[in-house]
PDB file of N, CA, C, O and CB in Angstrom:
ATOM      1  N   UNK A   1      44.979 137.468 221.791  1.00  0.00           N
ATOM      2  CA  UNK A   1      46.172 137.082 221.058  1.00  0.00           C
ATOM      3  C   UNK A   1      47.389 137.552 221.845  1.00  0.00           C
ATOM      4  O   UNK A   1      47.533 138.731 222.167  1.00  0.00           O
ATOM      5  CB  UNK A   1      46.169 137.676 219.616  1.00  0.00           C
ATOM      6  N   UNK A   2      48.354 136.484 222.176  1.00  0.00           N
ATOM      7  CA  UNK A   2      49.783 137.082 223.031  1.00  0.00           C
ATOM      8  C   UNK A   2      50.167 137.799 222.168  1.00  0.00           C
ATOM      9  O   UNK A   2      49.821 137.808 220.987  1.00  0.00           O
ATOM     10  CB  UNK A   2      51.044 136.124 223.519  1.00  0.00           C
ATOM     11  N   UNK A   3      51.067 138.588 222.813  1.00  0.00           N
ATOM     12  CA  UNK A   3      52.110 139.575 221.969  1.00  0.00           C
ATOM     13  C   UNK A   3      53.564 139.765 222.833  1.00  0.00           C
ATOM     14  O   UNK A   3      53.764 140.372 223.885  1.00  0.00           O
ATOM     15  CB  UNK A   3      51.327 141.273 221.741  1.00  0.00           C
ATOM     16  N   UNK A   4      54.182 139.259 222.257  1.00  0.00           N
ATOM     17  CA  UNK A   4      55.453 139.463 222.860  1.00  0.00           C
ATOM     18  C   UNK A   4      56.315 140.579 222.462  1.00  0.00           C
ATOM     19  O   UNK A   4      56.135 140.648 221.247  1.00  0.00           O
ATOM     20  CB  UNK A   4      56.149 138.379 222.694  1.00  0.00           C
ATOM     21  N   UNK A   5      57.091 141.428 222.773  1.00  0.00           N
ATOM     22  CA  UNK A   5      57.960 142.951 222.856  1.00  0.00           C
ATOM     23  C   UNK A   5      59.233 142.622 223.064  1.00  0.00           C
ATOM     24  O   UNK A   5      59.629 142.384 224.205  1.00  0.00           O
ATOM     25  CB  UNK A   5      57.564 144.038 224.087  1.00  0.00           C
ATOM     26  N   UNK A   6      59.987 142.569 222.068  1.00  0.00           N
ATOM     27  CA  UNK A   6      61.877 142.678 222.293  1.00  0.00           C
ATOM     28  C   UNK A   6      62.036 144.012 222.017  1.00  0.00           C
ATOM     29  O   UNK A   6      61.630 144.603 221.016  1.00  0.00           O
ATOM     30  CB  UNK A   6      63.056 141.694 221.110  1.00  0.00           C
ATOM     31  N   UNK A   7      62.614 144.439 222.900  1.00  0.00           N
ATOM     32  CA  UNK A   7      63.277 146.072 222.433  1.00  0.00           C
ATOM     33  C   UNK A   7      65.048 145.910 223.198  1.00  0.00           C
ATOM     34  O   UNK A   7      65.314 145.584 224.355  1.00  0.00           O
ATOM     35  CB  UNK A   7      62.012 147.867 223.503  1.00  0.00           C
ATOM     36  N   UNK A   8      66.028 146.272 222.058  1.00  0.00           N
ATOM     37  CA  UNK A   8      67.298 146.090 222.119  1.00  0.00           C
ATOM     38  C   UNK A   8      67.469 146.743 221.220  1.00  0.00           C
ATOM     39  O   UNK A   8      66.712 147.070 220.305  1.00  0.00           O
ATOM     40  CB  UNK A   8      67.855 144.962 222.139  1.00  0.00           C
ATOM     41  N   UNK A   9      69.153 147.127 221.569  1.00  0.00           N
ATOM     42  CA  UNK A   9      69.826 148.725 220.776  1.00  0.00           C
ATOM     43  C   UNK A   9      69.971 148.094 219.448  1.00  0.00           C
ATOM     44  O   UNK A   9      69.806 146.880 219.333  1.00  0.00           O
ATOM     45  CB  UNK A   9      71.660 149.520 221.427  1.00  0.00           C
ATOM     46  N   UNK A  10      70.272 148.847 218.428  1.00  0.00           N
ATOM     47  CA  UNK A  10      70.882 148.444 217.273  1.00  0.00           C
ATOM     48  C   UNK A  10      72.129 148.694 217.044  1.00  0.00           C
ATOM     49  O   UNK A  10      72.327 149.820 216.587  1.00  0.00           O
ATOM     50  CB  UNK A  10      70.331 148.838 216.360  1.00  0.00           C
ATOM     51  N   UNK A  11      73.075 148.019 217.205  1.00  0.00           N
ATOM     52  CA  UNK A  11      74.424 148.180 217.493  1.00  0.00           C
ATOM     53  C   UNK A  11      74.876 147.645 216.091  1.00  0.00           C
ATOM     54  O   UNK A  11      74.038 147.152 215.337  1.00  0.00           O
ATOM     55  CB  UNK A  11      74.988 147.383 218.878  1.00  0.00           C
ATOM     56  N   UNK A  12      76.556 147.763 215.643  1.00  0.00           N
ATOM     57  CA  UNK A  12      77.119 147.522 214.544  1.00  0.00           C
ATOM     58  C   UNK A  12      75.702 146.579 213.495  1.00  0.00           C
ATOM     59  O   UNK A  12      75.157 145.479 213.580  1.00  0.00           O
ATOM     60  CB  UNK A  12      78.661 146.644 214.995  1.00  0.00           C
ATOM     61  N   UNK A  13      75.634 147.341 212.911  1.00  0.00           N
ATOM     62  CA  UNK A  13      74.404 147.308 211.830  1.00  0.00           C
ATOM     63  C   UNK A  13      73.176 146.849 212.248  1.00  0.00           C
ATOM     64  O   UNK A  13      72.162 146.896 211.552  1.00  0.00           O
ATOM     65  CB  UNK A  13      74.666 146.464 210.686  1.00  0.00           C
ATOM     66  N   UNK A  14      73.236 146.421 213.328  1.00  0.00           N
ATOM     67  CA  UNK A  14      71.937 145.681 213.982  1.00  0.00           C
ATOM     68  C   UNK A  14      71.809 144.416 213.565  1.00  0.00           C
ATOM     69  O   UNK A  14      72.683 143.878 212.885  1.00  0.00           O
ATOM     70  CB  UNK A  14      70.606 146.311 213.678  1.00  0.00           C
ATOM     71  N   UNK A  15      70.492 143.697 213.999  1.00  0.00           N
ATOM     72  CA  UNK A  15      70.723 142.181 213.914  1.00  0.00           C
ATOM     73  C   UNK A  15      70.020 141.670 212.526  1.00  0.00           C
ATOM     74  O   UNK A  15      69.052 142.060 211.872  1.00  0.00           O
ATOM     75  CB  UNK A  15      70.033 141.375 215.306  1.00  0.00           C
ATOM     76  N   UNK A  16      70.685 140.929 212.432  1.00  0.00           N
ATOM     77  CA  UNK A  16      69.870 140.288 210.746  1.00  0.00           C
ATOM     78  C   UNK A  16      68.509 139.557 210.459  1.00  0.00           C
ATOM     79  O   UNK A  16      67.947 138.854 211.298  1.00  0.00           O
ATOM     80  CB  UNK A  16      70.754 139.118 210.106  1.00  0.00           C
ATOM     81  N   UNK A  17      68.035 139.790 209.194  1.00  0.00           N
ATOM     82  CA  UNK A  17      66.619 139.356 209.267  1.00  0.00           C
ATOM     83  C   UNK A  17      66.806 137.882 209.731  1.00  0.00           C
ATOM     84  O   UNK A  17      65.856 137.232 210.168  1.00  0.00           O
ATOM     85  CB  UNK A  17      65.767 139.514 207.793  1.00  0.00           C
ATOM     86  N   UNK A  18      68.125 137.354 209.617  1.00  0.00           N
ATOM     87  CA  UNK A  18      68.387 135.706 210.183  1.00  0.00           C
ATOM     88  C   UNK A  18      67.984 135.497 211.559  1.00  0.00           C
ATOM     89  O   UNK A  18      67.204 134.732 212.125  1.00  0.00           O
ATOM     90  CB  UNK A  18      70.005 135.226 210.178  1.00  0.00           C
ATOM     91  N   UNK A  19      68.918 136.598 211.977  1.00  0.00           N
ATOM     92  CA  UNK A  19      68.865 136.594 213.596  1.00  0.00           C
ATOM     93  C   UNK A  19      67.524 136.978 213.835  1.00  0.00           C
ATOM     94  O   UNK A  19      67.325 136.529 214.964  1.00  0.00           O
ATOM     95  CB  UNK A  19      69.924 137.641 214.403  1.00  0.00           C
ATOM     96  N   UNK A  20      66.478 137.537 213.465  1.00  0.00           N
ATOM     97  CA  UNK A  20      65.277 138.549 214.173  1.00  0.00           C
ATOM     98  C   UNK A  20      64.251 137.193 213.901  1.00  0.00           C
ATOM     99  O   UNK A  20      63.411 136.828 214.723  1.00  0.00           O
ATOM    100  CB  UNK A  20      64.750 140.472 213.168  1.00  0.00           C
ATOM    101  N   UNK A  21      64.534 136.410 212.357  1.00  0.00           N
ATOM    102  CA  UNK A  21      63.650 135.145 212.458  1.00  0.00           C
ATOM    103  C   UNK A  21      63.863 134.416 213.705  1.00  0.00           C
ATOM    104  O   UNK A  21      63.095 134.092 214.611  1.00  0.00           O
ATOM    105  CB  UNK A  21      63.908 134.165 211.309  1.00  0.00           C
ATOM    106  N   UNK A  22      65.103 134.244 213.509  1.00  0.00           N
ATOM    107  CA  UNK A  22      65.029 132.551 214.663  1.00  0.00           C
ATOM    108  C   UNK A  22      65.273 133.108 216.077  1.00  0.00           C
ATOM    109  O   UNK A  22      65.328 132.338 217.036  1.00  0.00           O
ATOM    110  CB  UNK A  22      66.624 131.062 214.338  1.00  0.00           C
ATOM    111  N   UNK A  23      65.476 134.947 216.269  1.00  0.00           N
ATOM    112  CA  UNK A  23      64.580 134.848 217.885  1.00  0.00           C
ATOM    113  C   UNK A  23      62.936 134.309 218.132  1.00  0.00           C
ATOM    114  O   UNK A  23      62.453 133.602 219.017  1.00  0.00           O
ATOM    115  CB  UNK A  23      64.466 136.502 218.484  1.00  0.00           C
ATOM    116  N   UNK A  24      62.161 135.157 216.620  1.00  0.00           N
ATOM    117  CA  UNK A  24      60.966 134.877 216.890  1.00  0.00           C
ATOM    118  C   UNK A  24      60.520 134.057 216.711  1.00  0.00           C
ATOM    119  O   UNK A  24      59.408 133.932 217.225  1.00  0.00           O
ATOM    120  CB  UNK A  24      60.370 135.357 216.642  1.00  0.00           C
ATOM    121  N   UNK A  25      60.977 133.092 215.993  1.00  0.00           N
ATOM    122  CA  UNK A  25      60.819 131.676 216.035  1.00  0.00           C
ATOM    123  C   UNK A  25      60.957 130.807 217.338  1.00  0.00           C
ATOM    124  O   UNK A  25      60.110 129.976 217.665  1.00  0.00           O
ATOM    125  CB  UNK A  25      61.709 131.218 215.160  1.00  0.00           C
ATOM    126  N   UNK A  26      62.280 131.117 218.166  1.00  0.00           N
ATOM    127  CA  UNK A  26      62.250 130.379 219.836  1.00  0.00           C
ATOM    128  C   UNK A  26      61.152 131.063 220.379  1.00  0.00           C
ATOM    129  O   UNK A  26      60.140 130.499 220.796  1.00  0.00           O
ATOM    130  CB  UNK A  26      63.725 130.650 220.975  1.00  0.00           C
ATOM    131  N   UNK A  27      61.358 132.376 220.375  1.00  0.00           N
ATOM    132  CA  UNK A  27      59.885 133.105 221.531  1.00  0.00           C
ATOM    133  C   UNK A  27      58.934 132.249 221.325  1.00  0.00           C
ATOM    134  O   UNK A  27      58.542 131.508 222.227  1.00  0.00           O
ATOM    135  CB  UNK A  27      59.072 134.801 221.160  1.00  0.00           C
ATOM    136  N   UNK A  28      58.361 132.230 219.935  1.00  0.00           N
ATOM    137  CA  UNK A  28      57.116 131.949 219.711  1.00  0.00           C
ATOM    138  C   UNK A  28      56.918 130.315 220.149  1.00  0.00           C
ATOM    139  O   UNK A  28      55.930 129.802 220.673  1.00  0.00           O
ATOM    140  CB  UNK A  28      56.802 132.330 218.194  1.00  0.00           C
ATOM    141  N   UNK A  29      58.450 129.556 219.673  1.00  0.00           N
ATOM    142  CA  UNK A  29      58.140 127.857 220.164  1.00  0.00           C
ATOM    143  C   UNK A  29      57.856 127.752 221.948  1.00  0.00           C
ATOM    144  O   UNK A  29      57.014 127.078 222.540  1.00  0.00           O
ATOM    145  CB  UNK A  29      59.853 126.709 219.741  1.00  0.00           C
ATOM    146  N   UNK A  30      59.013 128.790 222.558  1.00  0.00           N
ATOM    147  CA  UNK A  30      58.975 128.922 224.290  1.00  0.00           C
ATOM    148  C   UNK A  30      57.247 129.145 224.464  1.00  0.00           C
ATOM    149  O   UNK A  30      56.559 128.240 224.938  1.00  0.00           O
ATOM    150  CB  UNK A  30      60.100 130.617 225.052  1.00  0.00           C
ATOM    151  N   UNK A  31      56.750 130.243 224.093  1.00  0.00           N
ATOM    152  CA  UNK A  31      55.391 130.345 224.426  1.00  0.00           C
ATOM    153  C   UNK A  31      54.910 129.226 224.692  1.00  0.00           C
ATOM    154  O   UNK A  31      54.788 128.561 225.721  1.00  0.00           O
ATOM    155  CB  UNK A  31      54.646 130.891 223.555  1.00  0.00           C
ATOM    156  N   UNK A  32      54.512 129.027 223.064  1.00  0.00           N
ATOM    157  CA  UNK A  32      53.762 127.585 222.685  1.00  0.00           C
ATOM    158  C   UNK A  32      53.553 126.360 223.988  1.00  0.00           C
ATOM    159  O   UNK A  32      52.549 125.872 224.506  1.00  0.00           O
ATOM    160  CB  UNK A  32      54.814 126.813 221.406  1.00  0.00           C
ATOM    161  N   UNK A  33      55.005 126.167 224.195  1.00  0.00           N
ATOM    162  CA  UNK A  33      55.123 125.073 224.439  1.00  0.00           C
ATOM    163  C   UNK A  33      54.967 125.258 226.399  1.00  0.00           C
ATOM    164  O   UNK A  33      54.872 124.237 227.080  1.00  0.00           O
ATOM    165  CB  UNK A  33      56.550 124.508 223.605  1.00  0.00           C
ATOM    166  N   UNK A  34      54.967 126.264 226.869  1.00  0.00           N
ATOM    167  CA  UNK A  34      54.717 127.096 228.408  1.00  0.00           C
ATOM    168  C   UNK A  34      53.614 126.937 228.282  1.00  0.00           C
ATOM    169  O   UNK A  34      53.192 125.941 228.871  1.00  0.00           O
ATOM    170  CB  UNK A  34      55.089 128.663 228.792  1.00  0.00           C
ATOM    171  N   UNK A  35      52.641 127.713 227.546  1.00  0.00           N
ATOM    172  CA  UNK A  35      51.194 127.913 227.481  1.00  0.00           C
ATOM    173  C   UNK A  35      50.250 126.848 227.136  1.00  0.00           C
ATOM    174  O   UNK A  35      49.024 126.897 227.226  1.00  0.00           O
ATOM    175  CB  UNK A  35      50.964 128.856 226.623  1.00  0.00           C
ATOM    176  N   UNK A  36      50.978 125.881 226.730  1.00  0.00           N
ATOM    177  CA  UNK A  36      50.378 124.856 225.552  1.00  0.00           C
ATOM    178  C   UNK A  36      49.103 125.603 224.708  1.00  0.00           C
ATOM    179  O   UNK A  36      47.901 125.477 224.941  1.00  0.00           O
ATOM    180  CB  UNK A  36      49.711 123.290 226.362  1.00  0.00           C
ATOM    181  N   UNK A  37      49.751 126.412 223.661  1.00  0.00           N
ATOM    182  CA  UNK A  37      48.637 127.182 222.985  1.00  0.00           C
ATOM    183  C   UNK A  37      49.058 126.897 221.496  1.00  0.00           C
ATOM    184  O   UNK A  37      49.743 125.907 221.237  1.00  0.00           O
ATOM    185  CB  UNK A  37      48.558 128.905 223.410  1.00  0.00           C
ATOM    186  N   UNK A  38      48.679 127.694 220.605  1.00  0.00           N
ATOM    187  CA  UNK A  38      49.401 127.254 218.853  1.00  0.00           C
ATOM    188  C   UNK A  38      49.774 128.352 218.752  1.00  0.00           C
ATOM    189  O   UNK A  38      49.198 129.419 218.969  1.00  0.00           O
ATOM    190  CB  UNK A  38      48.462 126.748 217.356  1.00  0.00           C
ATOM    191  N   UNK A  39      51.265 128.006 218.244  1.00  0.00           N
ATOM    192  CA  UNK A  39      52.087 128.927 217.810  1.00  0.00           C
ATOM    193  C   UNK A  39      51.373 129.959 217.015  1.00  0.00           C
ATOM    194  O   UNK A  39      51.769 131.107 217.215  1.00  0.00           O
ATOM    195  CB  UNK A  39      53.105 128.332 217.115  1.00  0.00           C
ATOM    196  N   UNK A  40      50.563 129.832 216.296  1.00  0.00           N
ATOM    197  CA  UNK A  40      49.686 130.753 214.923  1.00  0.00           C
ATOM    198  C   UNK A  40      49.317 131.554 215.755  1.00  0.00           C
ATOM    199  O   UNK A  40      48.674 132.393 215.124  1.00  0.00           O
ATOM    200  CB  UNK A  40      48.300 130.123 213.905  1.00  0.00           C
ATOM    201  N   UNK A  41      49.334 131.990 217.481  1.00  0.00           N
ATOM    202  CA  UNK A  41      48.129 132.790 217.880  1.00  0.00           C
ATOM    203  C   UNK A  41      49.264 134.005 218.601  1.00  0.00           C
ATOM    204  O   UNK A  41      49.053 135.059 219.199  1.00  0.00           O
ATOM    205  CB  UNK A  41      46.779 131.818 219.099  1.00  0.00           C
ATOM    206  N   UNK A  42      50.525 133.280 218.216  1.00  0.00           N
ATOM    207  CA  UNK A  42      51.369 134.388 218.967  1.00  0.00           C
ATOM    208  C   UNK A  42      52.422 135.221 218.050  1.00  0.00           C
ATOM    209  O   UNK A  42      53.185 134.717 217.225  1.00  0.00           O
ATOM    210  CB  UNK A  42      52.235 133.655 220.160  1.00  0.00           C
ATOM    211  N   UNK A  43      52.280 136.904 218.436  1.00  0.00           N
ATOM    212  CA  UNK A  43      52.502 137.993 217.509  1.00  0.00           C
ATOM    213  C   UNK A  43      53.944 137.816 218.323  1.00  0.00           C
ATOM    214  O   UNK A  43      53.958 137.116 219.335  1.00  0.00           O
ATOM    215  CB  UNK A  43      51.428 139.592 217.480  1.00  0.00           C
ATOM    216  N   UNK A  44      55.386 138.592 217.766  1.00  0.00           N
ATOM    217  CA  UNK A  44      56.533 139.348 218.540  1.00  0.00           C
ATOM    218  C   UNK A  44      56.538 140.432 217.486  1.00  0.00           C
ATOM    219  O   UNK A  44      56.294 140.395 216.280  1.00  0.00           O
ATOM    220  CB  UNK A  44      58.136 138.485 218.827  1.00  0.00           C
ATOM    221  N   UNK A  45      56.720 140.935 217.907  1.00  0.00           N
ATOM    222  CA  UNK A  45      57.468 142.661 217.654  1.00  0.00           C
ATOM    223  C   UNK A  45      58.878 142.334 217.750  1.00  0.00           C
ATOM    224  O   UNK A  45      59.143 141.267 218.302  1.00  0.00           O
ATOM    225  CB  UNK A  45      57.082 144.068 219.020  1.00  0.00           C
ATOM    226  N   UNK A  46      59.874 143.078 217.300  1.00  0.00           N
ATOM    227  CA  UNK A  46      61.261 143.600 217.475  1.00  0.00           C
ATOM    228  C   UNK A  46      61.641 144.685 217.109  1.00  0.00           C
ATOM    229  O   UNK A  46      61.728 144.927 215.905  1.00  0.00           O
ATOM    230  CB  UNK A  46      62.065 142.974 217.012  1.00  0.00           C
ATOM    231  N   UNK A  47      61.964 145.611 218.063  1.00  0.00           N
ATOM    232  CA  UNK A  47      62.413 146.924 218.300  1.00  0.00           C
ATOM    233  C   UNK A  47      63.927 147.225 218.260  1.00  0.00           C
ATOM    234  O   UNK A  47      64.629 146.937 219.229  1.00  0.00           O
ATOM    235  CB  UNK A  47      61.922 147.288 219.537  1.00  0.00           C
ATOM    236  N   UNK A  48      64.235 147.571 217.594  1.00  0.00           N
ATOM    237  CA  UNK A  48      65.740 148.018 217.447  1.00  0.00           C
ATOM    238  C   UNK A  48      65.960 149.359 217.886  1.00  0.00           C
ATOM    239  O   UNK A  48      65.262 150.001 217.102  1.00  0.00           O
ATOM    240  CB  UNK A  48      66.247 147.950 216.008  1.00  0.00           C
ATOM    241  N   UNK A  49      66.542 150.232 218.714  1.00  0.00           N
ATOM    242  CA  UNK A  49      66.532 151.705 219.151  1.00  0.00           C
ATOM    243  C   UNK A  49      68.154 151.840 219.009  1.00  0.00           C
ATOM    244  O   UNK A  49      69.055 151.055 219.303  1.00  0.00           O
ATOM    245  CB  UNK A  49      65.807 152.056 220.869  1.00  0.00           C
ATOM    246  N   UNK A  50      68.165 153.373 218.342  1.00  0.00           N
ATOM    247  CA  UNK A  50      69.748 153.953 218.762  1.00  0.00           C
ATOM    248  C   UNK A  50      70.392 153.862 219.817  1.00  0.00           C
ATOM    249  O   UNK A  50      69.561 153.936 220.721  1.00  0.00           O
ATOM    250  CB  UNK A  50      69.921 155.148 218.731  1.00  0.00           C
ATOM    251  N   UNK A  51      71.651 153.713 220.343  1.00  0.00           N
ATOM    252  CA  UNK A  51      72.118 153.689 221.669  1.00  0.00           C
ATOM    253  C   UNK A  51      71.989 155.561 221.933  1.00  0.00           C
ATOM    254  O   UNK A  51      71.910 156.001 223.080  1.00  0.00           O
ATOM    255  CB  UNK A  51      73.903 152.835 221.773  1.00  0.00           C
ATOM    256  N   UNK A  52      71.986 156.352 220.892  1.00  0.00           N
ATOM    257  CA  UNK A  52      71.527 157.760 221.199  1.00  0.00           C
ATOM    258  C   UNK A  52      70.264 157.746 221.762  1.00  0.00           C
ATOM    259  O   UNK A  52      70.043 158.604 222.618  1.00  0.00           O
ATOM    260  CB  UNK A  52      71.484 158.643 220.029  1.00  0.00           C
ATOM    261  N   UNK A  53      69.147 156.755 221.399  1.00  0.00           N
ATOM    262  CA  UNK A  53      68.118 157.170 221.864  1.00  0.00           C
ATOM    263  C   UNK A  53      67.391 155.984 223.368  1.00  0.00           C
ATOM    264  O   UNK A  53      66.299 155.459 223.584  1.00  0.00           O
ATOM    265  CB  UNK A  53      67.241 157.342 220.428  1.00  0.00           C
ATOM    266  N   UNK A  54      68.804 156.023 224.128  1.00  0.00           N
ATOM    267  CA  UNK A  54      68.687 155.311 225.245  1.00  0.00           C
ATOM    268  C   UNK A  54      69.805 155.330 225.756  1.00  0.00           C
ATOM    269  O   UNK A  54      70.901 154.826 225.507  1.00  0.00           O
ATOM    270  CB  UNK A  54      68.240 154.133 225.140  1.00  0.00           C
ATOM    271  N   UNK A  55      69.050 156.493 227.101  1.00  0.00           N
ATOM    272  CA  UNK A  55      69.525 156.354 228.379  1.00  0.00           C
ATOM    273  C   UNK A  55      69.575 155.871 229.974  1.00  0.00           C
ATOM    274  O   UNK A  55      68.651 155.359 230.606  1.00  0.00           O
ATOM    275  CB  UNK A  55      69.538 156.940 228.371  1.00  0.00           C
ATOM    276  N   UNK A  56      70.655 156.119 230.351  1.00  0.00           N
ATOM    277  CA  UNK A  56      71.067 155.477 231.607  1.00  0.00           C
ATOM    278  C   UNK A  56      71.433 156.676 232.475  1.00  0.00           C
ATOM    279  O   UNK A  56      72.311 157.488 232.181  1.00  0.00           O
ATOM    280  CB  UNK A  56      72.305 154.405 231.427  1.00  0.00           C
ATOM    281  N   UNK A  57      70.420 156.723 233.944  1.00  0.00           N
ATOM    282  CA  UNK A  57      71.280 157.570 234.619  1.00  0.00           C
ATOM    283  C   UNK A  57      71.520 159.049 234.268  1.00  0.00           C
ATOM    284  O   UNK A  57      72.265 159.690 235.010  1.00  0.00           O
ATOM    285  CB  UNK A  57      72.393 156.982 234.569  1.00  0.00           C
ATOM    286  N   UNK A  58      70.817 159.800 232.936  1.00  0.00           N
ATOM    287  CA  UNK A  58      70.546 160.913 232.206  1.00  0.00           C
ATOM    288  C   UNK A  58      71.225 160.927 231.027  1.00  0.00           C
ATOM    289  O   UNK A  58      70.962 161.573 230.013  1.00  0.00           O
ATOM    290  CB  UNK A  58      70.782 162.012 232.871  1.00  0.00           C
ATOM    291  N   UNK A  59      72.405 159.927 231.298  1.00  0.00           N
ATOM    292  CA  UNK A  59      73.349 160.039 230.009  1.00  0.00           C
ATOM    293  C   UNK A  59      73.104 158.429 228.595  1.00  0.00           C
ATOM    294  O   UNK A  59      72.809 157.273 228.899  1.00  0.00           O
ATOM    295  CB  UNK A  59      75.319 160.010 230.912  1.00  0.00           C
ATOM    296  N   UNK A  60      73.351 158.956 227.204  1.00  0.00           N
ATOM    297  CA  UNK A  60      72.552 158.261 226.914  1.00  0.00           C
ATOM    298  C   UNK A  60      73.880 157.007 226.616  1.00  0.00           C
ATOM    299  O   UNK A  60      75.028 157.095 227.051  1.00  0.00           O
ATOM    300  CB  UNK A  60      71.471 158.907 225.789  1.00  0.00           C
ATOM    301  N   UNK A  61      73.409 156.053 225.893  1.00  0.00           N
ATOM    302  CA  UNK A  61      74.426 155.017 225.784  1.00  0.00           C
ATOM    303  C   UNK A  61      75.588 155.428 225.463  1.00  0.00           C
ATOM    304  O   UNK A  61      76.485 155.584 226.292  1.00  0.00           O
ATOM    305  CB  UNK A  61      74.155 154.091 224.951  1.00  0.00           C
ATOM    306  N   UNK A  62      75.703 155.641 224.275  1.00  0.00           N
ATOM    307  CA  UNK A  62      76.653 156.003 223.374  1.00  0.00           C
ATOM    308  C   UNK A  62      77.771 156.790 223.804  1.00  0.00           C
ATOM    309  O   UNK A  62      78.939 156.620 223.455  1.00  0.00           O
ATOM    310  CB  UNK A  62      76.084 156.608 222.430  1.00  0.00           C
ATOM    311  N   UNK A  63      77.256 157.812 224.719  1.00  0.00           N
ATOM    312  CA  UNK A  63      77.834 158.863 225.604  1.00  0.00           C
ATOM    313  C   UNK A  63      79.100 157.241 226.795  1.00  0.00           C
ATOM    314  O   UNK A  63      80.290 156.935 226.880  1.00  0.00           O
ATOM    315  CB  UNK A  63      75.911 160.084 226.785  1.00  0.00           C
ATOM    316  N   UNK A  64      77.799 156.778 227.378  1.00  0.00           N
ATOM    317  CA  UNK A  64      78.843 155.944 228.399  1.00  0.00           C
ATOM    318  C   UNK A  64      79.376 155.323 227.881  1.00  0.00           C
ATOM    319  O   UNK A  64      80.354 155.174 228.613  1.00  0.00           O
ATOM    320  CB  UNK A  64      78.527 155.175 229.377  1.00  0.00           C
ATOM    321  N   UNK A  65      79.609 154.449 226.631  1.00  0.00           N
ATOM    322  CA  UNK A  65      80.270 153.347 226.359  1.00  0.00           C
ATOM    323  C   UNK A  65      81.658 154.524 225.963  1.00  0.00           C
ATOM    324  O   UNK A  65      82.731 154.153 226.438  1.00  0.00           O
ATOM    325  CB  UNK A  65      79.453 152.151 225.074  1.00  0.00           C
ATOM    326  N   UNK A  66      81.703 155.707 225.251  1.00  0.00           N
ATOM    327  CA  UNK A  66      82.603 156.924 224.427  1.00  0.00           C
ATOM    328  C   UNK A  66      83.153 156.786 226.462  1.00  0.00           C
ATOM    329  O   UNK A  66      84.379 156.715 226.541  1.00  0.00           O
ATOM    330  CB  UNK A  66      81.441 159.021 223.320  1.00  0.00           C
ATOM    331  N   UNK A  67      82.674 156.762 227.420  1.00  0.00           N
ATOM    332  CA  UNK A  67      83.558 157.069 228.953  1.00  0.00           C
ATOM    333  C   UNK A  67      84.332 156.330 229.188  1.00  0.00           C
ATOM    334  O   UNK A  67      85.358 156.560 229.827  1.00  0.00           O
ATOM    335  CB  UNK A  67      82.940 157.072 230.217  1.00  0.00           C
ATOM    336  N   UNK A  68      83.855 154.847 228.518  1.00  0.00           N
ATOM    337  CA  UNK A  68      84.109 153.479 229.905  1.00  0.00           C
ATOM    338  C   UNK A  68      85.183 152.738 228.773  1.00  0.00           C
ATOM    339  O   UNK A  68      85.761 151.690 229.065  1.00  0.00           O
ATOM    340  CB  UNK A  68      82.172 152.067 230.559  1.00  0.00           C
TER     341      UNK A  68
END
């Protein structure tokens, strides 16, 4: 069974169950239609992480965007 992995920050409230459907809805049609397989056989995940809990370079997001 494919499994596809989005991992992206969760920024101003993060993304909506709207938005998180109709990514996994394209992933899953892009597969499909690459692989020629049935959509029913392909999983996505979506990962939302703090910009605290992702870094760059030692420093974590939140830190560089508070620099730049």
């Amino acid at each position: 069974m494919p499994m596809i992995n989005v991992t992206m920050t969760h920024e101003d409230g993060g993304a909506t169950k709207e938005q998180k459907e109709l990514l996994a809805k394209k992933l899953t049609d892009a597969f499909a239609e690459v692989f020629n397989r049935g959509a029913n056989t392909c999983v996505v995940t979506i990962n939302e992480i703090s910009t605290d809990n992702y870094a760059i370079g030692g420093k974590t997001v939140t830190n560089i965007r508070k620099d730049n």
